[in-house]
N, C-alpha and C positions, 0 to 999 in steps of 0.2 A: 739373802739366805732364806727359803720356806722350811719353816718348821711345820711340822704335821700340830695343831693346836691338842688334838687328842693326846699324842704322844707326850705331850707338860701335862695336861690332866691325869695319865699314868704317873709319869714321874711321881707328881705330887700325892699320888694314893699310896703310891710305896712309900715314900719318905712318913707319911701319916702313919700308916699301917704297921711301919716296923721290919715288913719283907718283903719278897716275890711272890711267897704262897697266898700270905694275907690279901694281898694287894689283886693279885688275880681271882679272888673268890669273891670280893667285894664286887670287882670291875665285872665277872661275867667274862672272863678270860682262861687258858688255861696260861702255865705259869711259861712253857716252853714259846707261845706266843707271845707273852707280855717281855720276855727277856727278848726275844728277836726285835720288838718294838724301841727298847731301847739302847739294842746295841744299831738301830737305825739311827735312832737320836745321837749317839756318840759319834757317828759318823757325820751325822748333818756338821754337828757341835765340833768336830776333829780333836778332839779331849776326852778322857775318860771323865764320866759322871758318877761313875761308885767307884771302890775299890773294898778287894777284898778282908776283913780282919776275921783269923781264922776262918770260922765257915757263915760271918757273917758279911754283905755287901752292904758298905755303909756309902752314903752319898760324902762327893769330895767338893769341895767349897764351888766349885761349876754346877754341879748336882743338884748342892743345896740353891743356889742364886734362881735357877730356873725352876726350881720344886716350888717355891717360890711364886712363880710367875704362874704356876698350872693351880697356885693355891688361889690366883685371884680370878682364876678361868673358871674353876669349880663356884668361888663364892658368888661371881657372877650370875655363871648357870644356876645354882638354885636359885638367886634373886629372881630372877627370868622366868623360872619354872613357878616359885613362888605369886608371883606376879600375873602369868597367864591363868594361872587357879582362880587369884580374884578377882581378873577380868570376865574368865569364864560364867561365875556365881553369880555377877554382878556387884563385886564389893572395890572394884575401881576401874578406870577409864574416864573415857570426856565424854563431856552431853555437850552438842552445839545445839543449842536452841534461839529460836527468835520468839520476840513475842513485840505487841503493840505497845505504844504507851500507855494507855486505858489501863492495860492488865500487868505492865510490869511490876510498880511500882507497890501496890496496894492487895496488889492480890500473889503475883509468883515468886516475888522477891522473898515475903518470908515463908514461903513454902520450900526453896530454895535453901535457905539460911538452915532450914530446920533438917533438912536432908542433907546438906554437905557437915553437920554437926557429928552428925552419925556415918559418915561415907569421907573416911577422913584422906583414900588414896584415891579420890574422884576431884574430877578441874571442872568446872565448865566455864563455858563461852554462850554468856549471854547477849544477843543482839536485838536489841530495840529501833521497833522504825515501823515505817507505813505498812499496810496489809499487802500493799503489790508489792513492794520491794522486798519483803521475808518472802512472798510466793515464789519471787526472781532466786534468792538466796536458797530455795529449797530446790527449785530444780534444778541449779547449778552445782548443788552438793556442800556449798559452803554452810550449812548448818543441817540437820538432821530431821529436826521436830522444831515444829511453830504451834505455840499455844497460843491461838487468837479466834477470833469469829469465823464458826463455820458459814461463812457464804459462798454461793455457787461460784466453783472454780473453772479456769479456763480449761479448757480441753488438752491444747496441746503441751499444757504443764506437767499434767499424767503424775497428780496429786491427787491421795485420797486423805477421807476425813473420818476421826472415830469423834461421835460426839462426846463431850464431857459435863458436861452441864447447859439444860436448859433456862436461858439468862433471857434477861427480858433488859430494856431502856426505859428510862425513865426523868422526869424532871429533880434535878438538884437544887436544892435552895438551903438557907441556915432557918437554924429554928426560929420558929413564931413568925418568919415569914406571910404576908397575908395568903399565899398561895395556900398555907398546911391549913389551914381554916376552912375550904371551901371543902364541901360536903362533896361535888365530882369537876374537876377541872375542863373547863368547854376552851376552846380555840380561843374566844373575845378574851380570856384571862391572861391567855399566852401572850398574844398581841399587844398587852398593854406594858408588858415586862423590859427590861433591860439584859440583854443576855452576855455568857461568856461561851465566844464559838471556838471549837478543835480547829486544828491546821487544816486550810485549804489542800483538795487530793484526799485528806485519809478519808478513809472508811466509816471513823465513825459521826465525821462531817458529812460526809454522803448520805449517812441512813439518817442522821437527824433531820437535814433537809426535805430528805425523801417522805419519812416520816412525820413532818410538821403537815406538809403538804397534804399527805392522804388524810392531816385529822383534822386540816379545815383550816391550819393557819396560813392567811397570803403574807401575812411577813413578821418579822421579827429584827427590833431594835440591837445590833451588835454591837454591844459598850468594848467587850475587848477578846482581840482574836490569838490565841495562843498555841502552840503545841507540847506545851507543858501540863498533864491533869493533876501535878499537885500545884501551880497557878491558879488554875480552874477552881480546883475545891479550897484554893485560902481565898478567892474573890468571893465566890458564894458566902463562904462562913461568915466571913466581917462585914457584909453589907446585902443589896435587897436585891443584886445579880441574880441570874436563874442559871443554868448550863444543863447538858443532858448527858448523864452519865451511865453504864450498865451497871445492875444492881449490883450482882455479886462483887464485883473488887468496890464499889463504893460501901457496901453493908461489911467489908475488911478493910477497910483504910481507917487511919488514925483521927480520920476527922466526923467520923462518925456520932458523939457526942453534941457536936459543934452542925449538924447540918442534917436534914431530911431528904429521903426519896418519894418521892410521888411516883406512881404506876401510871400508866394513861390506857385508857381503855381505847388499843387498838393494835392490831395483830402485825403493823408495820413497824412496831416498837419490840416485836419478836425478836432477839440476838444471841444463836445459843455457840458456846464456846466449845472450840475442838481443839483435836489432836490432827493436825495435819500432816503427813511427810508424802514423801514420791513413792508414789506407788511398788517401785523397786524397793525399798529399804527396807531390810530386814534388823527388824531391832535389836541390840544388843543385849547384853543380861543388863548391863548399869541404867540403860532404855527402859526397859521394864518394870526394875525397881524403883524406877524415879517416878515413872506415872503412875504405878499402885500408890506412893505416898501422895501423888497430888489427887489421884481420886478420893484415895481416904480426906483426903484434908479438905476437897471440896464436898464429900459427902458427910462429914462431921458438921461444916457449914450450913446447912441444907437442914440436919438434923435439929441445929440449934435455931434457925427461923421458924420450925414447924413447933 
């Protein structure tokens, strides 16, 4: 049996409203259409759904069951309507984001935490992983926005990049380290270190390499290789390990107390962080409100080092 879903949304506005007139002045009906609508419905139904007392039409226990049914059709719609408002505004929806590990942990997580606090009908889906594999993940559509290192993208991914902060790399050690002692850090210092290297393939194994090399160092002792950066930064703090971390999420991690950044004077250790998606994506309102709070939060940062 098709029931017209409008025609339970009438019912249930008369049964609300008290009448026919009421209920069509509400609806945007006149009253001669609204009663043709539901002497459809008695037809669909083969039972009478009001009957008359005096000159009033009161609904009859079928009337009432479906009035009923158009009550939860209505409560629905406004939820829906409700709903598409705050999606509109940007006060809910999903964010699918990737980010590295470098940047999840220390630096987006409680940037995150702090915006789902206040965005209480927003989800998101955070994915963590290599720089080529979120590139893959963006042009496939399975995530929206990648906050990671703007480095030069491939072409036929037909990703673009808004910058977010210019970040720079640098050596990680704990404090009193002999390395924080030296007045400028030359290549022979590095050399003589024990290191903690990123997972083979990422990104930010790649530039450190890349990096080491253009500042003169031929090699480097790898005590241990991990793809964890909070391993990373508990091996530095408790012992005389080195690793290379980006400033920003390590000058926001909890172990900043416990460990130093060292800068190295060379433009190969340049790493500035973007906002990456497909060139097609047109961003959401929930999109939008989410990177004004991470810009605010990375330019708050920024303020408090200067």
């Amino acid at each position: 049996m098709q029931i017209d879903p409008r025609h339970l949304i009438q019912l249930a506005t008369i049964v609300q409203s008290g009448s026919f007139a009421a209920a069509a002045a509400k609806l945007g009906l006149t009253q001669p259409a609204l009663s043709k609508n539901m002497k459809k419905l008695e037809d669909r139904l083969g039972a009478p759904i009001f009957e008359k007392i005096g000159r009033q039409s009161i609904a009859t226990d079928l009337g009432s069951t479906f009035a009923r049914f158009g009550l939860m059709m209505l409560a629905a719609d406004e939820q829906a309507r409700a709903y598409a408002q705050h999606v509109s505004t940007g006060r809910a929806g999903s964010l699918l984001i990737g980010t590295p590990p470098s940047l999840a942990d220390n630096f987006l997580a409680p940037i995150l935490s702090t915006f789902l606090a206040t965005h209480a009908d927003c989800r998101v889906e955070l994915r963590v992983g290599l720089v080529a594999e979120l590139e893959t993940l963006l042009s496939t559509g399975q995530i929206n926005l990648m906050i990671g290192p703007a480095r030069p993208l491939s072409l036929d991914l037909q990703l673009e990049t808004e910058t977010l902060a210019e970040d720079v790399l640098g050596i990680v050690c704990r404090k009193g380290h002999a390395l924080a002692g030296q007045a400028e850090i030359l290549p022979q210092h590095l050399e003589m270190q024990r290191w903690v290297a990123h997972s083979r393939g990422s990104y930010l194994r790649m530039q450190t390499e890349d990096g080491l090399a253009k500042f003169g160092v031929r090699s480097f002792d790898i005590a241990l290789d991990t793809d964890s950066t909070e391993a990373a930064y508990k091996a530095v703090a408790s012992s005389d390990l080195i690793t290379v971390m980006p400033r920003l999420p390590t000058l926001m991690s909890g172990h900043i107390d416990a460990i130093e950044f060292l800068p190295l004077k060379s433009t190969a250790f340049q790493r500035p962080i973007g906002i990456i998606q497909r060139a097609s994506h047109t961003r959401s309102g929930l999109e939008t409100l989410f990177l004004r709070s991470l810009k605010k939060a990375v330019q708050h940062r920024e303020v408090l080092e200067d």
